[in-house]
N, C-alpha and C positions, 0 to 999 in steps of 0.2 A: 625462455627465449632461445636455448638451444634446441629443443625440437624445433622452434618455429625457424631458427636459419635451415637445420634441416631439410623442413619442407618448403624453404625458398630456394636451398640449393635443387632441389627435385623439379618445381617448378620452371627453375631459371633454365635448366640443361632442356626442359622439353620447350621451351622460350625461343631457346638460342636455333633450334634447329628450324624455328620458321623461318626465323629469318635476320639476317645480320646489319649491323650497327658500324657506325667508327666512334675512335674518341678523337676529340678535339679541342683545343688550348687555344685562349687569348690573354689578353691581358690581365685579365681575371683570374682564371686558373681552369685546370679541365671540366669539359660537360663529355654524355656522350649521348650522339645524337643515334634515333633509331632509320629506318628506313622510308618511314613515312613524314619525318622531317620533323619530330618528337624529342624530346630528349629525357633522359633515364631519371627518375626520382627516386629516392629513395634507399634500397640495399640492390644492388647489382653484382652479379657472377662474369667476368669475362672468360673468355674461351680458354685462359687458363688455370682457370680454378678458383681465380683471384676475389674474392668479398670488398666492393666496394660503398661508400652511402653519400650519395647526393641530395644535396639541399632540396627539400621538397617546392621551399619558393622560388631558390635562382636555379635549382640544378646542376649546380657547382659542386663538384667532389669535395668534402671532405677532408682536412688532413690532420695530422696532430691534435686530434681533437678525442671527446667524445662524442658518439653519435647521440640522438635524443632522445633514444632508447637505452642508453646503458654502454654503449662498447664502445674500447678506445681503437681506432684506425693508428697507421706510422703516418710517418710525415710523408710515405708515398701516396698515402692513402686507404691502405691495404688492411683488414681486420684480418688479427690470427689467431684462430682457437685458442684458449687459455691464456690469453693476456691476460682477462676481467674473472678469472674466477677463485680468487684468494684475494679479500680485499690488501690485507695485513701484509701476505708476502709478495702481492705485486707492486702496491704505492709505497706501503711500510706504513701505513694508515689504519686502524681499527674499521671506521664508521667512512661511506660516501653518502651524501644527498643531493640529489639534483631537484632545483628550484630552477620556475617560469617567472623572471621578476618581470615588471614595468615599468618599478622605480631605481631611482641608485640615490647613491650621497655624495653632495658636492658642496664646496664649503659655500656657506649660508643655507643649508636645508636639501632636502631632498627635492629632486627633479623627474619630470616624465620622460621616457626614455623614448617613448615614441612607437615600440613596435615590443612585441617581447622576447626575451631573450636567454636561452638554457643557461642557468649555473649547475655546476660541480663543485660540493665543496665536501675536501678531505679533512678529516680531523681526528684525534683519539678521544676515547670514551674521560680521560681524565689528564690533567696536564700539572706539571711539577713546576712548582713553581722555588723562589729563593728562600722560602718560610717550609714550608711544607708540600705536601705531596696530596690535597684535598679542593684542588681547584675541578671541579667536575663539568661539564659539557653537557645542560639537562636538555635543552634543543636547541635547532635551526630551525628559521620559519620567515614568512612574509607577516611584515605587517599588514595593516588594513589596507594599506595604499600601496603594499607589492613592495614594499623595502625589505630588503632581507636581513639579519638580523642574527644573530649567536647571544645566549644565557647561558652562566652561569652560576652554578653555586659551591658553597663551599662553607668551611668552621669561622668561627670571629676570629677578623683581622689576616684575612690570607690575602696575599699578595701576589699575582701573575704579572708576569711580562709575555704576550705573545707578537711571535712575529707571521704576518701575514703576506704571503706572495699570489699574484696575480700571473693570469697568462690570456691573455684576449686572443682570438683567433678572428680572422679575417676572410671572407670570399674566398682571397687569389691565394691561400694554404698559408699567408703568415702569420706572424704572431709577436706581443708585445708583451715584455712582461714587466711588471711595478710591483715594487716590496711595498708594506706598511708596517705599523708597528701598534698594539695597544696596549694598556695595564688596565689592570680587572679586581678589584679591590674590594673585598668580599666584609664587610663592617658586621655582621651578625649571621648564625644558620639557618636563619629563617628568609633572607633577604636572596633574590634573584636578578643578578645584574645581567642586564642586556647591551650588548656592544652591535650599533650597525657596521656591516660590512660595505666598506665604502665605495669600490667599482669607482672605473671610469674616470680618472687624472685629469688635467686637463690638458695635459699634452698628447692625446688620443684625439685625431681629427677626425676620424673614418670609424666606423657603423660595425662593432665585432658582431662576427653568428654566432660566438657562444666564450663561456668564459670559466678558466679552470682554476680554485681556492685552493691553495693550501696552508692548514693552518698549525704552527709548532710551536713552543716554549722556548722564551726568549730570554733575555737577562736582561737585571738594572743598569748593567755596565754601560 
């Protein structure tokens, strides 16, 4: 991916010199419009230097987020080389995956979401729990119907507490965030327990473009 900003910074500088753009803000958040009355998708260079990425649907900049590709932007907006290239020393996360779900979980069952929508989820390769140190992280996946989902395994009778935090991001650059909590109870080493990741409370009225996991060891307290 970094050759290719490379050769979009290259592209964008001979871009910029045909011909010029503004940016522009409403209630929503910024877009930037070009000169033929168009507006910018995707990764964009301004005049100064700056790496931006707009929604390829609304054209809406980006902020605090990760883009769909992989990079995290600030909450100006703004991608900066070497944010994303140490998973371990930039989140303090071993492992990221991003998942395109269509479902979530809400209580009575899973739901259609309606459109699909980027997850990030951070987590470490093995998580400590109050028993022992053998609670392991063997994937993250979709189920058959786009519900996303965390397995574990581990020795008989291991006991996890993890806690899980949520961060929804929005159109207009904001964002929501909701904790949860699960235990993960590991009865034999042969057995693979699965925990869905449950997305979207119900105090969430508005439509996130994408949604950031993170998932750490928690206590029985």
């Amino acid at each position: 991916m970094k050759r290719m900003i490379c050769i979009l910074i290259a592209s964008s500088i001979l871009s910029a010199v045909a011909y010029a753009g503004q940016w522009q803000q409403d209630e929503t958040g910024w877009r930037y419009q070009n000169d033929d009355g168009s507006y910018k998708t995707g990764w964009f260079q301004d005049v100064d230097g700056q790496w931006y990425y707009f929604n390829d649907d609304s054209a809406y900049m980006l902020s605090s987020t990760t883009t769909p590709d992989g990079y995290l932007v600030s909450d100006t907006g703004v991608w900066h080389e070497g944010n994303d290239s140490d998973m371990e020393e930039t989140y303090g996360y071993e492992n990221k995956i991003g998942l395109d779900i269509t479902m979530y979980s809400y209580p009575g069952g899973a739901r259609a979401l309606g459109y699909t929508l980027p997850v990030y989820i951070y987590h470490n390769t093995k998580y400590y729990s109050d028993y022992s140190d053998n609670i392991k992280v063997s994937r993250i996946a979709l189920s058959d119907d786009g519900l996303p989902y965390i397995a574990f395994t581990g020795d008989t009778a291991e006991l996890c507490f993890l806690n899980i935090k949520y961060r929804y991001y929005f159109n207009d650059g904001t964002y929501v965030d909701n904790e949860d909590s699960v235990s993960v109870f590991i009865k034999n080493d042969e057995e693979e327990v699965v925990k869905d990741l449950r997305l979207m409370p119900r105090e969430i009225r508005k439509s996130p473009v994408s949604v950031d996991i993170w998932i750490d060891a928690g206590s029985s307290d």
